[in-house]
N, C-alpha and C positions, 0 to 999 in steps of 0.2 A: 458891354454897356447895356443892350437891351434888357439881359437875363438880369442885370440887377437890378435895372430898373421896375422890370415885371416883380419882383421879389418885393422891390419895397412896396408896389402898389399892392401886392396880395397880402402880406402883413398890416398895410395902414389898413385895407378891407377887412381883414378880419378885426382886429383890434377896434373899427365902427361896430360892425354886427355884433360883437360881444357884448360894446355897451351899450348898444340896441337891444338887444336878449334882456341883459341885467336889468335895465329902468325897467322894461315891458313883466320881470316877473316882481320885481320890486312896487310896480304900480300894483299888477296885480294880484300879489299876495293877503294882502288888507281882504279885496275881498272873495277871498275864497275863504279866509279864515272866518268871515264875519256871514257869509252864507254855510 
């Protein structure tokens, strides 16, 4: 039960940080392309 449970908590973390990454390049693409 632990190991699964660890498992879903490192998937639900990851699957945060990715769409923590994605908004963070999608903010900041506008401007890198506009400097």
């Amino acid at each position: 039960m632990e190991a699964a449970a660890r498992h879903a908590h490192f998937a639900g973390t990851v699957m945060v940080v990715g769409r923590l990454r994605t908004a963070s390049i999608r903010a900041c693409a506008p401007l890198g392309v506009s400097s």
